[in-house]
N, CA, C and O atoms as CSV, one atom per row, in Angstrom:
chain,resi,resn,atom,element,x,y,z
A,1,UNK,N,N,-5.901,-108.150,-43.603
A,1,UNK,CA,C,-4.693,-108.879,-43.935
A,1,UNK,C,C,-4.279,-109.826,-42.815
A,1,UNK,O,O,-3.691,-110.881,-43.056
A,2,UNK,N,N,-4.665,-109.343,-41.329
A,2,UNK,CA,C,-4.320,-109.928,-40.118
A,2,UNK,C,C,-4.890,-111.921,-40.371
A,2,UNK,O,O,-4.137,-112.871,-40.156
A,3,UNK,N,N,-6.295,-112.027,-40.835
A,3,UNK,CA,C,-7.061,-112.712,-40.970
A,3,UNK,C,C,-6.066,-113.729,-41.918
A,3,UNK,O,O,-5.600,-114.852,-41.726
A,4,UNK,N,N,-5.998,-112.895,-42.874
A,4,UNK,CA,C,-5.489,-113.779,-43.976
A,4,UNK,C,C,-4.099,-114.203,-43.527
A,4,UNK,O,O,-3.687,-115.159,-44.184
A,5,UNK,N,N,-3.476,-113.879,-42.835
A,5,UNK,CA,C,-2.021,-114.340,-42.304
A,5,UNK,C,C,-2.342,-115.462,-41.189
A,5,UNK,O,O,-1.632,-116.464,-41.115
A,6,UNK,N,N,-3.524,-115.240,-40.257
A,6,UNK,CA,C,-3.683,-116.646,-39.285
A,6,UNK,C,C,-4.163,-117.698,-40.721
A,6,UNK,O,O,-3.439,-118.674,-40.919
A,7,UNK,N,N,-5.145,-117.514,-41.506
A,7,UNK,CA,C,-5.388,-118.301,-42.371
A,7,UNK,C,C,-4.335,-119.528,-42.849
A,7,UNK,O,O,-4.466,-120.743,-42.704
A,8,UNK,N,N,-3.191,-118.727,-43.503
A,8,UNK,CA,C,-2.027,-118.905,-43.968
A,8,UNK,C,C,-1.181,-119.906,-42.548
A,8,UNK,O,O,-0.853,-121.088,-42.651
A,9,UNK,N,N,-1.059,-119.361,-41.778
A,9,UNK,CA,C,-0.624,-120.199,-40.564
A,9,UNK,C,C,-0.945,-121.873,-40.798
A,9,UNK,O,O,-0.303,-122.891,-41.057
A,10,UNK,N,N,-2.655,-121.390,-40.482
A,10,UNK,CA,C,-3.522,-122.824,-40.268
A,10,UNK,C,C,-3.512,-123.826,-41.006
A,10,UNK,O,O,-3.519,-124.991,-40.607
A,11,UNK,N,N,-3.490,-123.357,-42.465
A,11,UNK,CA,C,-3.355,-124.047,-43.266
A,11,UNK,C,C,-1.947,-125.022,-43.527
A,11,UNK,O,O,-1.876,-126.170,-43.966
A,12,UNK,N,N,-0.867,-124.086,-43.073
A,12,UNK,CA,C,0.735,-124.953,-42.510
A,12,UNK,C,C,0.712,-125.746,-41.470
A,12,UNK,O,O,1.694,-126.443,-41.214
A,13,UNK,N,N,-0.595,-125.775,-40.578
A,13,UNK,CA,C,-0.716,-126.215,-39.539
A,13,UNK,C,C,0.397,-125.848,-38.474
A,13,UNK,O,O,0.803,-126.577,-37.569
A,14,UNK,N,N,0.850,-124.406,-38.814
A,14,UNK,CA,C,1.335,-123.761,-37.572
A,14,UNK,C,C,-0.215,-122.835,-36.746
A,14,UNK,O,O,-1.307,-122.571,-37.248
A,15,UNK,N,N,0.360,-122.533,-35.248
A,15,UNK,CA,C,-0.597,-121.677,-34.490
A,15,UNK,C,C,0.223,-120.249,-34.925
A,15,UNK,O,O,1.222,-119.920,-35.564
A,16,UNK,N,N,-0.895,-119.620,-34.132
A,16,UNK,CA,C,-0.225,-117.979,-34.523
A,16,UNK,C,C,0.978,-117.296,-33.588
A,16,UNK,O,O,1.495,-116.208,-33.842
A,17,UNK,N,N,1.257,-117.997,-32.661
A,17,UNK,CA,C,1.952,-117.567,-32.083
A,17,UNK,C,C,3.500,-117.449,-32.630
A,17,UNK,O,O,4.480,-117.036,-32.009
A,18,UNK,N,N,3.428,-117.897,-33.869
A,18,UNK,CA,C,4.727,-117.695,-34.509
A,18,UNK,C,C,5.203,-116.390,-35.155
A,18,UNK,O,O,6.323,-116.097,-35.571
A,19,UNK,N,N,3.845,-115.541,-35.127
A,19,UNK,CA,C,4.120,-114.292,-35.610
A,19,UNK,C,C,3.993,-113.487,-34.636
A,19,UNK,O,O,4.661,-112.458,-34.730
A,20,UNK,N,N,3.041,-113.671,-33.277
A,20,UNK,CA,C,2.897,-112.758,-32.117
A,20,UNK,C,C,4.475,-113.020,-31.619
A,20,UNK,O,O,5.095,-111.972,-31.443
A,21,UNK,N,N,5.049,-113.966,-31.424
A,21,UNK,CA,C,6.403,-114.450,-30.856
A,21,UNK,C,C,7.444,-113.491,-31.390
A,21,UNK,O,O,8.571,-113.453,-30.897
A,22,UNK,N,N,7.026,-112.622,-32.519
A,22,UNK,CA,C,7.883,-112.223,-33.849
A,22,UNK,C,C,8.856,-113.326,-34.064
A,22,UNK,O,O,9.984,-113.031,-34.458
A,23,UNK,N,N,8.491,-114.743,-33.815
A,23,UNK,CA,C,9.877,-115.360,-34.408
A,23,UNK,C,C,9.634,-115.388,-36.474
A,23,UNK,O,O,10.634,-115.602,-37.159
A,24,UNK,N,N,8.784,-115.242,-36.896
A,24,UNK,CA,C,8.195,-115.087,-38.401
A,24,UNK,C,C,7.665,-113.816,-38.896
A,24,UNK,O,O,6.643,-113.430,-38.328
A,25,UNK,N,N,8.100,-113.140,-39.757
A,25,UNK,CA,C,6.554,-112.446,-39.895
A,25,UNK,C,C,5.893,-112.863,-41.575
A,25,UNK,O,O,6.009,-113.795,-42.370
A,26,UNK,N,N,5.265,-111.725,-41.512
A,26,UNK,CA,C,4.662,-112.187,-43.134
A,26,UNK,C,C,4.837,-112.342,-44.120
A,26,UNK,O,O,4.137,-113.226,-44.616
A,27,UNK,N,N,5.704,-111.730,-44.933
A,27,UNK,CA,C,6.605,-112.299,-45.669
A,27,UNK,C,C,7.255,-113.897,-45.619
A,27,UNK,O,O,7.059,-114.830,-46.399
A,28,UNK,N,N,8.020,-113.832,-44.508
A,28,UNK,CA,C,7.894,-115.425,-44.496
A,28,UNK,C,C,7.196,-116.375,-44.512
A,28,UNK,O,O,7.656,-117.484,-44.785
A,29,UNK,N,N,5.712,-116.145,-44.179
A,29,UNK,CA,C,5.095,-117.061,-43.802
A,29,UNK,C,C,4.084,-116.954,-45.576
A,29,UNK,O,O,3.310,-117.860,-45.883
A,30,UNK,N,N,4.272,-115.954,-46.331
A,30,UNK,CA,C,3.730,-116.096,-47.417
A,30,UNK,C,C,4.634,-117.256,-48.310
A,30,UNK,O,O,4.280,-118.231,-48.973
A,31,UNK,N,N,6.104,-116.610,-47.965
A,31,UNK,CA,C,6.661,-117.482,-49.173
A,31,UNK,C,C,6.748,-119.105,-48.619
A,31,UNK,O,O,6.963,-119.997,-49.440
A,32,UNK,N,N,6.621,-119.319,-47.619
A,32,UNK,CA,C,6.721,-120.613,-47.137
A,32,UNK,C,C,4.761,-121.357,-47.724
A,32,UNK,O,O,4.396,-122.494,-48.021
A,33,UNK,N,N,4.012,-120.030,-47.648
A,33,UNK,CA,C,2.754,-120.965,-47.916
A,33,UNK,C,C,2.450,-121.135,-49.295
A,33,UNK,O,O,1.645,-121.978,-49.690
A,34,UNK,N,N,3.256,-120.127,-50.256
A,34,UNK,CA,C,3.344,-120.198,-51.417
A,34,UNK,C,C,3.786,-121.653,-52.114
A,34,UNK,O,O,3.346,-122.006,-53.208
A,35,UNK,N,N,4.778,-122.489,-51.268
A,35,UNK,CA,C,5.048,-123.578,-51.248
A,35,UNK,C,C,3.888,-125.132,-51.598
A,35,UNK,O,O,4.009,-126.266,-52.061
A,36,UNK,N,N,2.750,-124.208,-50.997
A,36,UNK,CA,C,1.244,-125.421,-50.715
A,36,UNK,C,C,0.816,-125.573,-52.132
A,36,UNK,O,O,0.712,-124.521,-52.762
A,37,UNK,N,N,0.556,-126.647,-52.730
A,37,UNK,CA,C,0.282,-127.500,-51.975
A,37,UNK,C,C,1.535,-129.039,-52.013
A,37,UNK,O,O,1.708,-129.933,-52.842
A,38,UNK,N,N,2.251,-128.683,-50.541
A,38,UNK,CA,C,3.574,-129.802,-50.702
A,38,UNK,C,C,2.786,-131.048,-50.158
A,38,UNK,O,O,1.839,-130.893,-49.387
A,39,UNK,N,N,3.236,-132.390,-50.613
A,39,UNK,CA,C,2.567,-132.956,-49.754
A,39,UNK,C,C,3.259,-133.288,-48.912
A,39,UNK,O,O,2.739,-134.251,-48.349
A,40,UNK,N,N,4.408,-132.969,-48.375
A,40,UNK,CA,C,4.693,-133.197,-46.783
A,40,UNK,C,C,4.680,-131.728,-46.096
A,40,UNK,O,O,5.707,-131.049,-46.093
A,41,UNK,N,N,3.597,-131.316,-45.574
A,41,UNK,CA,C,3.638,-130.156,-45.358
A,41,UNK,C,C,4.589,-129.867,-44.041
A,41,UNK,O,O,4.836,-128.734,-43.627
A,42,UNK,N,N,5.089,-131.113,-43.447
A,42,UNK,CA,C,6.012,-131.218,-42.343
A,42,UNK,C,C,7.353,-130.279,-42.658
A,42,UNK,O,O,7.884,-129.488,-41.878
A,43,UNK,N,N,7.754,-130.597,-44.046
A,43,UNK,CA,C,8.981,-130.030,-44.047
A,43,UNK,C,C,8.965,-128.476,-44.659
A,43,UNK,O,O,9.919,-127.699,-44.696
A,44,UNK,N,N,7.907,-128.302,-45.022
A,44,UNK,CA,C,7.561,-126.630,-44.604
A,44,UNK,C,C,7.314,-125.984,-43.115
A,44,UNK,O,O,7.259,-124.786,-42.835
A,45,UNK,N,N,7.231,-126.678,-42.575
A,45,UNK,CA,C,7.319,-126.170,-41.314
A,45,UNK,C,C,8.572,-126.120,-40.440
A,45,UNK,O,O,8.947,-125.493,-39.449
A,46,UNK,N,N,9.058,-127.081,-41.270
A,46,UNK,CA,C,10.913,-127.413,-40.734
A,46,UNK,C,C,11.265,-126.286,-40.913
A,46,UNK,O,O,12.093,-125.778,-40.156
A,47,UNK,N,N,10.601,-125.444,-42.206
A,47,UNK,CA,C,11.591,-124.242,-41.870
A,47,UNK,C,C,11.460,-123.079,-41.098
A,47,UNK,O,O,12.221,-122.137,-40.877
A,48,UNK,N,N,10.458,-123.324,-40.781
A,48,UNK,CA,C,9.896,-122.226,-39.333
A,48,UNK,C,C,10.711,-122.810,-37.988
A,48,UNK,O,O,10.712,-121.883,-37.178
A,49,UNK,N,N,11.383,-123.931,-37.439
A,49,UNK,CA,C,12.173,-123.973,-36.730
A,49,UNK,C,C,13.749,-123.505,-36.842
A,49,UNK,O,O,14.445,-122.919,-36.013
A,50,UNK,N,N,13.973,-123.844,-37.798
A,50,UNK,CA,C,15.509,-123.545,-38.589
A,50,UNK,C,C,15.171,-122.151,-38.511
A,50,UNK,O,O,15.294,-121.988,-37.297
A,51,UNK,N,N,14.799,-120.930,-39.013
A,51,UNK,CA,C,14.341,-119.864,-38.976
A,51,UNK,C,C,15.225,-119.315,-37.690
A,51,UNK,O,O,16.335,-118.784,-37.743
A,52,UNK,N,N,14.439,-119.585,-36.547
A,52,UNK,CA,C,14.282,-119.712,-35.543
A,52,UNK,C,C,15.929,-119.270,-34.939
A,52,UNK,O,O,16.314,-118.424,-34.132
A,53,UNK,N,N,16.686,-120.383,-35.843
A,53,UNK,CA,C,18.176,-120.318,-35.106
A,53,UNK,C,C,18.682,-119.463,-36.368
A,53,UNK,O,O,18.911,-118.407,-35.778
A,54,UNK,N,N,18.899,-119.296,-37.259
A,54,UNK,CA,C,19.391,-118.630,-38.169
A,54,UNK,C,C,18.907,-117.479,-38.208
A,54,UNK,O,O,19.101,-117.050,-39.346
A,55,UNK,N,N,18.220,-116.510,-37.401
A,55,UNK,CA,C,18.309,-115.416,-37.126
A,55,UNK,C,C,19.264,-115.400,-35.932
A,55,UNK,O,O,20.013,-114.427,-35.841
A,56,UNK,N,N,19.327,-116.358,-35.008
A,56,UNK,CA,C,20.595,-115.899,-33.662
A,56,UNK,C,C,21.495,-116.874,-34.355
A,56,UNK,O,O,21.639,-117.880,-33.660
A,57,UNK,N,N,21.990,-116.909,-35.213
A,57,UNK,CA,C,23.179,-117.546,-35.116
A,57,UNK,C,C,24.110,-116.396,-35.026
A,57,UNK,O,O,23.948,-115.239,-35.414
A,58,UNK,N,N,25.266,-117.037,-34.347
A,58,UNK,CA,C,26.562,-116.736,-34.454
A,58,UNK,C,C,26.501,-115.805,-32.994
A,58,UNK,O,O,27.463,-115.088,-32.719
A,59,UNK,N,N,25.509,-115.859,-32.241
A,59,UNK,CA,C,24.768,-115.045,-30.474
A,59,UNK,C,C,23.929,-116.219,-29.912
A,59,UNK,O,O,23.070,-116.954,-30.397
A,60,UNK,N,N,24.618,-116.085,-28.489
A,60,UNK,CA,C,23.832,-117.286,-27.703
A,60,UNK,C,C,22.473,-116.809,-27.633
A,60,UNK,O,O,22.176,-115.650,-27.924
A,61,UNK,N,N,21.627,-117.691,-27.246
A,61,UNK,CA,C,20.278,-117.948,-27.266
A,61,UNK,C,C,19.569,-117.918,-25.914
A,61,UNK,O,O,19.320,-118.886,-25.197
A,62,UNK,N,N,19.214,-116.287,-25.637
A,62,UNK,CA,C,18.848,-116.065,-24.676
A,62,UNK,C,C,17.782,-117.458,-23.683
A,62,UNK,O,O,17.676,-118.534,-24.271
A,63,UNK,N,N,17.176,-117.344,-22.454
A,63,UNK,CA,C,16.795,-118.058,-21.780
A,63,UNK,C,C,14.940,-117.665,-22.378
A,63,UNK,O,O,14.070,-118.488,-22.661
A,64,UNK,N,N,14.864,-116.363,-22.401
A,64,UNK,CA,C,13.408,-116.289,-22.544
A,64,UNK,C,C,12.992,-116.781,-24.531
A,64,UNK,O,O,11.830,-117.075,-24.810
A,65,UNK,N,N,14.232,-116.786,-25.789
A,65,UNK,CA,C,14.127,-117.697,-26.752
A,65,UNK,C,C,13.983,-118.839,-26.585
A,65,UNK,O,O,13.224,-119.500,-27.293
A,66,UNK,N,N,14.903,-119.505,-25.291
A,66,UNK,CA,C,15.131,-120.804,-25.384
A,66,UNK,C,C,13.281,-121.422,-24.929
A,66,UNK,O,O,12.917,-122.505,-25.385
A,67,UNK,N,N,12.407,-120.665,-24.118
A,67,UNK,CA,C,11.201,-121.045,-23.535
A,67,UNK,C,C,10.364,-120.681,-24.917
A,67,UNK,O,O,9.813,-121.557,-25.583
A,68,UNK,N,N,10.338,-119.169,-25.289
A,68,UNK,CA,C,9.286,-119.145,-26.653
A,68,UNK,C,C,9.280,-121.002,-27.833
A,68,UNK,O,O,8.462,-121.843,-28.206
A,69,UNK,N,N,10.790,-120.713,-27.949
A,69,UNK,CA,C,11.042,-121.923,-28.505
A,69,UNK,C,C,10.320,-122.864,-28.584
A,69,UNK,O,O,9.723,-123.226,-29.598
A,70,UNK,N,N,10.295,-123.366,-27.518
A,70,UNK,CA,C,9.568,-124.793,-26.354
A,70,UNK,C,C,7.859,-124.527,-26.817
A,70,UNK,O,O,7.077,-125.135,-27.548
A,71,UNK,N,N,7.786,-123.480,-26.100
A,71,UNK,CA,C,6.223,-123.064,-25.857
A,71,UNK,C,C,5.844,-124.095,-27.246
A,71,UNK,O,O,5.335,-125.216,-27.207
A,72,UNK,N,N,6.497,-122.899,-29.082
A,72,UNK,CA,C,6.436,-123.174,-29.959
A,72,UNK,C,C,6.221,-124.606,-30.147
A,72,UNK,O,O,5.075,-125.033,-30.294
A,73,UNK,N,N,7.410,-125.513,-30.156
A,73,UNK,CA,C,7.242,-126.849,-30.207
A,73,UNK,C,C,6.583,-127.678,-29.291
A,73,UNK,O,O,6.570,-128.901,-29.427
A,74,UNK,N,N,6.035,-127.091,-28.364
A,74,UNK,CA,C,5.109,-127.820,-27.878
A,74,UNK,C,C,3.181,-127.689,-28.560
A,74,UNK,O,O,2.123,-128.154,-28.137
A,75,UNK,N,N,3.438,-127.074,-29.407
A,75,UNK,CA,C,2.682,-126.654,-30.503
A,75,UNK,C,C,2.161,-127.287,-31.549
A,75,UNK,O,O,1.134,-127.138,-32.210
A,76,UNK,N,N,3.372,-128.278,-31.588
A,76,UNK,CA,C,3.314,-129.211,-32.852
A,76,UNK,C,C,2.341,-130.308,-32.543
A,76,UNK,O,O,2.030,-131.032,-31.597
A,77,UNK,N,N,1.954,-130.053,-33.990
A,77,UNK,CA,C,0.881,-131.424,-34.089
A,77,UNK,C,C,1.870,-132.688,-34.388
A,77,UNK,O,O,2.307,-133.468,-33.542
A,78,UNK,N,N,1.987,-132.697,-35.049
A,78,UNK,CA,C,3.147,-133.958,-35.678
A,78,UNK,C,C,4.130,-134.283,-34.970
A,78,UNK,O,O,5.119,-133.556,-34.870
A,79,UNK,N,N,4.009,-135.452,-34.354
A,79,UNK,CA,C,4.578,-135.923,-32.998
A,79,UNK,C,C,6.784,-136.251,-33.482
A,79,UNK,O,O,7.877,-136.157,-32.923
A,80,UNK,N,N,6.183,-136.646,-34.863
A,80,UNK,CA,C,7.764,-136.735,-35.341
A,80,UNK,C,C,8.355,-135.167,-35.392
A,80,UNK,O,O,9.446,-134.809,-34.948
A,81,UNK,N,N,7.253,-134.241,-36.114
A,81,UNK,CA,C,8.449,-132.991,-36.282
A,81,UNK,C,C,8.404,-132.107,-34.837
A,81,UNK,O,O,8.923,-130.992,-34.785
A,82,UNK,N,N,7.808,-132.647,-33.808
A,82,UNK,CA,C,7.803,-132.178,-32.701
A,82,UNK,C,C,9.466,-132.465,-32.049
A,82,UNK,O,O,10.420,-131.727,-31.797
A,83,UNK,N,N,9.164,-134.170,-31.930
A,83,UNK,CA,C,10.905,-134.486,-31.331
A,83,UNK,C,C,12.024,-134.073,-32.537
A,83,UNK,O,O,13.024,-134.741,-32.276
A,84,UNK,N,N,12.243,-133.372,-33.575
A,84,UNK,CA,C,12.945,-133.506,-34.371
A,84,UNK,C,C,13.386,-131.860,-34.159
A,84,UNK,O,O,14.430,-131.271,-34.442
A,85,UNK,N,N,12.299,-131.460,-33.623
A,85,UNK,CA,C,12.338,-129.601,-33.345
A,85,UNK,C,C,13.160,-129.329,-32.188
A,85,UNK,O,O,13.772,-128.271,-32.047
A,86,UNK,N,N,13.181,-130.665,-31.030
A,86,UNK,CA,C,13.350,-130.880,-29.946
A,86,UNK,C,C,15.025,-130.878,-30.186
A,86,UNK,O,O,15.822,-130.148,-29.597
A,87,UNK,N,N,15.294,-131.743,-31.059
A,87,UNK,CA,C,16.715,-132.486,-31.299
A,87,UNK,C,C,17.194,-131.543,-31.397
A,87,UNK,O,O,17.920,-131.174,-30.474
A,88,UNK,N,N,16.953,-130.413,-32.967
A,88,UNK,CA,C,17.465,-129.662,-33.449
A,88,UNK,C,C,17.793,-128.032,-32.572
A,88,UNK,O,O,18.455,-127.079,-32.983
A,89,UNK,N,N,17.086,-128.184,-31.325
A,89,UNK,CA,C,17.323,-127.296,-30.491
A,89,UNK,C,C,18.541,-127.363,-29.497
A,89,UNK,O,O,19.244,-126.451,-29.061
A,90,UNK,N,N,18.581,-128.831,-29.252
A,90,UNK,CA,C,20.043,-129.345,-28.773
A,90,UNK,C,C,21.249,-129.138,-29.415
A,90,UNK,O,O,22.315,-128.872,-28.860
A,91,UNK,N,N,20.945,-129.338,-31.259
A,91,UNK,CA,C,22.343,-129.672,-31.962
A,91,UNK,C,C,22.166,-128.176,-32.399
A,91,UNK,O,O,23.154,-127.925,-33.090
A,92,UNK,N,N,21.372,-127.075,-32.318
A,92,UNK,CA,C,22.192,-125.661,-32.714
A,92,UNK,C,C,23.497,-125.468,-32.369
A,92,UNK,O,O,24.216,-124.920,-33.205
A,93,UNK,N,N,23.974,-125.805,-31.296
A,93,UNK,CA,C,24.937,-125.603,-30.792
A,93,UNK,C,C,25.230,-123.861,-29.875
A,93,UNK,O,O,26.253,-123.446,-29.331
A,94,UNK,N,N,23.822,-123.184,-30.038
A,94,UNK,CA,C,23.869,-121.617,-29.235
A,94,UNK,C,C,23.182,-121.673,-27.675
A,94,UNK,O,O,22.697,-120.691,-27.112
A,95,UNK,N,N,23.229,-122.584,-27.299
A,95,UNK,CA,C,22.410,-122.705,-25.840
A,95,UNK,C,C,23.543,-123.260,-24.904
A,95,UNK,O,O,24.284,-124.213,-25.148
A,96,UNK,N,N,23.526,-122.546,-23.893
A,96,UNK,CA,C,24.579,-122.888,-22.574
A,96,UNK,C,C,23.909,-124.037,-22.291
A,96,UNK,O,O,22.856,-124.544,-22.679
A,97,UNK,N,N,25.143,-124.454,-21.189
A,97,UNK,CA,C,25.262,-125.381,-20.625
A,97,UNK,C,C,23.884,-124.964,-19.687
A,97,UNK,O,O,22.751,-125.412,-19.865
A,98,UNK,N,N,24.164,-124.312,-18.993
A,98,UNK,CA,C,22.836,-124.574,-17.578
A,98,UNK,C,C,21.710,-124.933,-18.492
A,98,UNK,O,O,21.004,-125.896,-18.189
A,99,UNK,N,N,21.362,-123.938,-20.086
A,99,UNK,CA,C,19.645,-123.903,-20.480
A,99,UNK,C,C,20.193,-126.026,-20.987
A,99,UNK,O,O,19.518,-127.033,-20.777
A,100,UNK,N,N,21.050,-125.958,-21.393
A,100,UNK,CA,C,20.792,-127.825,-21.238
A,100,UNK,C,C,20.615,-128.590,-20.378
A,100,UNK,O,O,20.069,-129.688,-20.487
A,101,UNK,N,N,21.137,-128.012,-19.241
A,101,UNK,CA,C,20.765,-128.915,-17.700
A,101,UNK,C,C,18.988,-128.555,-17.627
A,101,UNK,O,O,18.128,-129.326,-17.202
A,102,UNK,N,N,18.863,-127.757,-17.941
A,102,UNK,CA,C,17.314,-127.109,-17.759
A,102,UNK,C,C,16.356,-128.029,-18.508
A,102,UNK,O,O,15.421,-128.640,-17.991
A,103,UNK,N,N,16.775,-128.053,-20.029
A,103,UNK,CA,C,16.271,-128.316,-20.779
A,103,UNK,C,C,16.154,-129.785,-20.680
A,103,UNK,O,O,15.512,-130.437,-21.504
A,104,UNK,N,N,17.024,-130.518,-19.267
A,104,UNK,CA,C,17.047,-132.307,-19.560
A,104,UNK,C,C,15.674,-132.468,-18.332
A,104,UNK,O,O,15.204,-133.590,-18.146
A,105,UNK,N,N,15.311,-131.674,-17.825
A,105,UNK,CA,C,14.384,-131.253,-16.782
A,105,UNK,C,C,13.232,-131.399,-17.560
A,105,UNK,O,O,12.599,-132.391,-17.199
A,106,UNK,N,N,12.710,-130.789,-18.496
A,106,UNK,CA,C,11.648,-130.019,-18.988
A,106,UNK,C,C,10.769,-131.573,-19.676
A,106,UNK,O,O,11.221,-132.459,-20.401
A,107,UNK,N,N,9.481,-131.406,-19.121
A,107,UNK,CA,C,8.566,-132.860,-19.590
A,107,UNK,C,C,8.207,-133.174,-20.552
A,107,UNK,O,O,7.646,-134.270,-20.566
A,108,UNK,N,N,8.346,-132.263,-22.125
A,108,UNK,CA,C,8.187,-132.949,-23.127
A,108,UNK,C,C,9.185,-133.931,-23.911
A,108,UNK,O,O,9.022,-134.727,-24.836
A,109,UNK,N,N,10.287,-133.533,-23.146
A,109,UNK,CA,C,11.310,-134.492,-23.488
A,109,UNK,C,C,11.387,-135.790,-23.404
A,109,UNK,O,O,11.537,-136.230,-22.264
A,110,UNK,N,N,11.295,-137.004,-24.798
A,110,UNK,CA,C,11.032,-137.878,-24.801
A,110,UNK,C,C,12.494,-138.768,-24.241
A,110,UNK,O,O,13.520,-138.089,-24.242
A,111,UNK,N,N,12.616,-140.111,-23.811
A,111,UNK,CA,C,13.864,-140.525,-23.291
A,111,UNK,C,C,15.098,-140.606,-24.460
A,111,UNK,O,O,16.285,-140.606,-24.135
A,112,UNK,N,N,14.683,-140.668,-25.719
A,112,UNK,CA,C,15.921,-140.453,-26.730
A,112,UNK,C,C,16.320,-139.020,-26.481
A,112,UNK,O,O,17.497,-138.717,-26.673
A,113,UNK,N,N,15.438,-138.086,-26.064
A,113,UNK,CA,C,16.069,-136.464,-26.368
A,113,UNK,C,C,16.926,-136.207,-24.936
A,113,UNK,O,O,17.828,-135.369,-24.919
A,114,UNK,N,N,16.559,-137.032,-23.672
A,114,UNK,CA,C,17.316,-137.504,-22.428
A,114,UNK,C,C,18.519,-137.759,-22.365
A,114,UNK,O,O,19.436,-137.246,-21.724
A,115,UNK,N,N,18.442,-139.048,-23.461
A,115,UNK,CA,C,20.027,-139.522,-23.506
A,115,UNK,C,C,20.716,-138.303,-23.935
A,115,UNK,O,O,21.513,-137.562,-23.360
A,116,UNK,N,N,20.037,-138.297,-25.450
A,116,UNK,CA,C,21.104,-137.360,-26.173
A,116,UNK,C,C,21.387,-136.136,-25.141
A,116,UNK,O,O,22.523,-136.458,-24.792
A,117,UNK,N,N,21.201,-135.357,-24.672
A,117,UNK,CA,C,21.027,-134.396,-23.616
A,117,UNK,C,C,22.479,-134.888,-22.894
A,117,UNK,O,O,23.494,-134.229,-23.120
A,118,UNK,N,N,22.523,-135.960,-22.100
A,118,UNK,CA,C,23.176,-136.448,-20.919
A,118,UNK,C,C,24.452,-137.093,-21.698
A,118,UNK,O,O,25.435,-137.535,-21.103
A,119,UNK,N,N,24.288,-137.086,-23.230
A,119,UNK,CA,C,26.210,-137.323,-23.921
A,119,UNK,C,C,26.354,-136.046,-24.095
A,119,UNK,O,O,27.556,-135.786,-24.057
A,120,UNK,N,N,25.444,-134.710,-24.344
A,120,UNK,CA,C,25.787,-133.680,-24.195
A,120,UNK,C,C,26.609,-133.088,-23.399
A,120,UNK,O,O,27.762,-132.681,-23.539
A,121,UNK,N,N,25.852,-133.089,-22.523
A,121,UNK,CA,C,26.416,-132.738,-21.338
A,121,UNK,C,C,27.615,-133.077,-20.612
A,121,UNK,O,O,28.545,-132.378,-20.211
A,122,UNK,N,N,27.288,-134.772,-20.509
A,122,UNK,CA,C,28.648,-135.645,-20.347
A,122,UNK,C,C,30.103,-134.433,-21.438
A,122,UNK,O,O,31.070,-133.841,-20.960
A,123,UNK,N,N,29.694,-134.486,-22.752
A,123,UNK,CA,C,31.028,-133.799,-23.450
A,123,UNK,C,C,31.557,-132.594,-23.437
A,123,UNK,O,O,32.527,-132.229,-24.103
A,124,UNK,N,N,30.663,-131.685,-22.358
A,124,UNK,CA,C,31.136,-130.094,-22.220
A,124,UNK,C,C,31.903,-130.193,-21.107
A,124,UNK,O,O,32.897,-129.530,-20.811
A,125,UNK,N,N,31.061,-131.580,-20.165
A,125,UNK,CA,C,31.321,-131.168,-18.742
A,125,UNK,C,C,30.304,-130.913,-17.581
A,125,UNK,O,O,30.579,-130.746,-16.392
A,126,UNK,N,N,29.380,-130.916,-18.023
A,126,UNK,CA,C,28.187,-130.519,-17.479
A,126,UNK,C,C,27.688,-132.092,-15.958
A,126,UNK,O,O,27.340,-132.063,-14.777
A,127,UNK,N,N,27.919,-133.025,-16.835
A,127,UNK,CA,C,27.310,-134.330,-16.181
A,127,UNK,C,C,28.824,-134.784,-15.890
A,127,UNK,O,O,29.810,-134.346,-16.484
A,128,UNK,N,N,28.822,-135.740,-14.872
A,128,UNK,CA,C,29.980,-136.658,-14.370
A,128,UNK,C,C,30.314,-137.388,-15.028
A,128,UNK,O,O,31.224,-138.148,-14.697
């Protein structure tokens, strides 16, 4: 069954680390592949990020989530749902201030996810 669940992954063009991560398990990842054949298979995968925060919502987002996270989206093939995974990690709204100072640090960050970052910040307080 192990087999048939990386299968299922690959074919979403997720890696497996979405189920070693436990951020998914199988069940989800059936009914999401049950979905195939979409032809934007991008926005089946959208929901493996969303996932992601809608299990911690309404609880901040520890430091070692906020890196699995990353690891994750640095994962992505698809360079659009990569920065869009990026965005949507900013606008959860469950990540402190420092993991955003952190996070304006971190090198996959393209200069739109910079700015946005630095009006962030600018509006908590974080930046001058």
């Amino acid at each position: 069954m192990i087999s048939c669940l990386k299968e299922m992954l690959h074919d979403l063009g997720l890696h497996e680390k979405w189920t070693t991560a436990n951020i998914v398990d199988q069940t989800f990842v059936e009914t999401q592949y049950a979905r195939l054949p979409d032809p934007d298979a991008e926005h089946i995968r959208m929901q493996f990020y969303e996932k992601f925060f809608k299990d911690r919502q309404g609880s901040p987002i520890s430091d070692a989530d906020v890196r699995v996270y990353l690891k994750l989206a640095d994962l992505e093939t698809d360079a659009g749902l990569k920065s869009w995974a990026i965005g949507f990690l900013v606008e959860c709204g469950n990540i402190s201030e420092t993991q955003l100072i952190a996070l304006n640090q971190n090198q996959m960050l393209e200069p739109k996810h910079k700015l946005f970052l630095a009006r962030e910040l600018k509006f908590i307080g974080g930046l001058p």
